[in-house]
C-alpha positions as a Markdown table, in Angstrom:
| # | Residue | x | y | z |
|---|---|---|---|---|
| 1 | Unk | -5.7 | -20.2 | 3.7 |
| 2 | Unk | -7.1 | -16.7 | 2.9 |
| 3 | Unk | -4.6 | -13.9 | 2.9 |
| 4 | Unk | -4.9 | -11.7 | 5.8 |
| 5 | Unk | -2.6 | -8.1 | 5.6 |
| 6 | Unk | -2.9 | -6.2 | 8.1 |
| 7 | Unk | -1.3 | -2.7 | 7.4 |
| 8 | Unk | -1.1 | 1.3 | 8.4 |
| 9 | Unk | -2.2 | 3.3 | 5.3 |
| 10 | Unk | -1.8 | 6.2 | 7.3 |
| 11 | Unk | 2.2 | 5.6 | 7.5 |
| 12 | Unk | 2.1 | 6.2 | 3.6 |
| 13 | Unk | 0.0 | 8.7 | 3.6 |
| 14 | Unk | 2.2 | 10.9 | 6.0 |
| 15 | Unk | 5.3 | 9.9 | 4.2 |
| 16 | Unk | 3.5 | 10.6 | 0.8 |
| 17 | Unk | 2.6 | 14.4 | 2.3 |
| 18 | Unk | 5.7 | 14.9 | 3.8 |
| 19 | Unk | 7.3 | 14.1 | 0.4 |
| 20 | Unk | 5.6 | 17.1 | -1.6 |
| 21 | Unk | 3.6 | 13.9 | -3.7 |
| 22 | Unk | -0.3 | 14.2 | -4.4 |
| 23 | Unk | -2.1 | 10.9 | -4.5 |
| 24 | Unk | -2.5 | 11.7 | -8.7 |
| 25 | Unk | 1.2 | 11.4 | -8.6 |
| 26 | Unk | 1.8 | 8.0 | -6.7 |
| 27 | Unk | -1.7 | 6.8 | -9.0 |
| 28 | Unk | 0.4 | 7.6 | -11.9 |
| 29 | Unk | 3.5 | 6.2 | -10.9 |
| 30 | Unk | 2.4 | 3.0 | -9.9 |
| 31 | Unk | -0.3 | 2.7 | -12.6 |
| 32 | Unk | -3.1 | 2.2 | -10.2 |
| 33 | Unk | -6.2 | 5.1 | -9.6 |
| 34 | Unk | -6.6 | 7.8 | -7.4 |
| 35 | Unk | -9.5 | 5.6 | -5.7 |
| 36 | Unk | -7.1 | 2.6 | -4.8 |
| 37 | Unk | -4.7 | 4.7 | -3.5 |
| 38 | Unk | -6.8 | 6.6 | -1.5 |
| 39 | Unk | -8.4 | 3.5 | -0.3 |
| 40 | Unk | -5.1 | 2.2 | 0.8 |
| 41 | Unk | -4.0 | 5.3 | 2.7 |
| 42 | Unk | -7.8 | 5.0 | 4.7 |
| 43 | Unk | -7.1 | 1.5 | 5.7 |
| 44 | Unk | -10.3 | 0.4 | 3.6 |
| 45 | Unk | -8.9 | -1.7 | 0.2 |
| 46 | Unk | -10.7 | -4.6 | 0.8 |
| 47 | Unk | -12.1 | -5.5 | -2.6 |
| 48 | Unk | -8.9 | -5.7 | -4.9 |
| 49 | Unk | -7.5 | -8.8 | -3.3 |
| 50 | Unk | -3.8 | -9.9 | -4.5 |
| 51 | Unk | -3.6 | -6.5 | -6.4 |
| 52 | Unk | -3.4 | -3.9 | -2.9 |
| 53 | Unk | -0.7 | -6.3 | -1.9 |
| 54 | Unk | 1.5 | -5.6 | -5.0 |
| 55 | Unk | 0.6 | -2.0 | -4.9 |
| 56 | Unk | 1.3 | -1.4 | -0.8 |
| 57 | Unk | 4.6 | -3.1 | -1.1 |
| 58 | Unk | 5.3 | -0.7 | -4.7 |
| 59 | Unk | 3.8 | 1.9 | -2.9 |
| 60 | Unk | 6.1 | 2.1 | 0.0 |
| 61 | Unk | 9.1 | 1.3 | -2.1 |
| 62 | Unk | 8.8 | 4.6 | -4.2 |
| 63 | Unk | 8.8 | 6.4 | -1.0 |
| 64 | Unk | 11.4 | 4.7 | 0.1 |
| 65 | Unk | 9.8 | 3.2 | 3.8 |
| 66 | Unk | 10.5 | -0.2 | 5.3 |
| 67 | Unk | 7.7 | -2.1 | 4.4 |
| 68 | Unk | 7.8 | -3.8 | 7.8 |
| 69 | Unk | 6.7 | -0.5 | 9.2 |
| 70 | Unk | 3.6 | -0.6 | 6.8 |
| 71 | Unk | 2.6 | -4.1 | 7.2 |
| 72 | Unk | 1.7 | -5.0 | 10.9 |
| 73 | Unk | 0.8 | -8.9 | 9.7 |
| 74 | Unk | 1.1 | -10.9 | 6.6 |
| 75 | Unk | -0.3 | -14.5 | 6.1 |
| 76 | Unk | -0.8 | -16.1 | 3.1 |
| 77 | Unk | 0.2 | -19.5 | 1.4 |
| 78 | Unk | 1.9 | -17.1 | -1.6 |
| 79 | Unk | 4.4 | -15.1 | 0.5 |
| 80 | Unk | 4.7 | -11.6 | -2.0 |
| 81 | Unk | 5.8 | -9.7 | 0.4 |
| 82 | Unk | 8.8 | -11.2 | 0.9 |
């Protein structure tokens, strides 16, 4: 089965604002580029696959947000989330 997330960039994004960070500084932190994170906080990472799951879930770890409130719906044989 394909892996489907359905998530809420905007949730990071707001948290990310209200937290004084710039998307440079999450990029950075999380070894990823301004672009990916930018695409993940406009709902619109659809080419990198596997990799915007690892970097959602990081992503709303370093600002400290329950990752169910991100993630709306998760399905995949390879449960990461989790």
């Amino acid at each position: 089965m394909p892996t489907t997330l359905i998530y809420d960039g905007n949730i990071l994004k707001q948290a990310r604002i209200a937290q004084n960070k710039s998307i440079g500084d999450i990029a950075y932190t999380l070894c990823s580029s301004s672009h990916q994170i930018s695409d993940i906080e406009f709902n619109s990472a659809t080419s990198y696959g596997f990799l915007r799951q690892i970097v959602i879930k990081r992503y709303a770890e370093l600002l400290h947000i329950d990752l169910n409130t991100v993630v709306t719906q998760f399905e995949s044989d390879l449960d990461i989330i989790n």
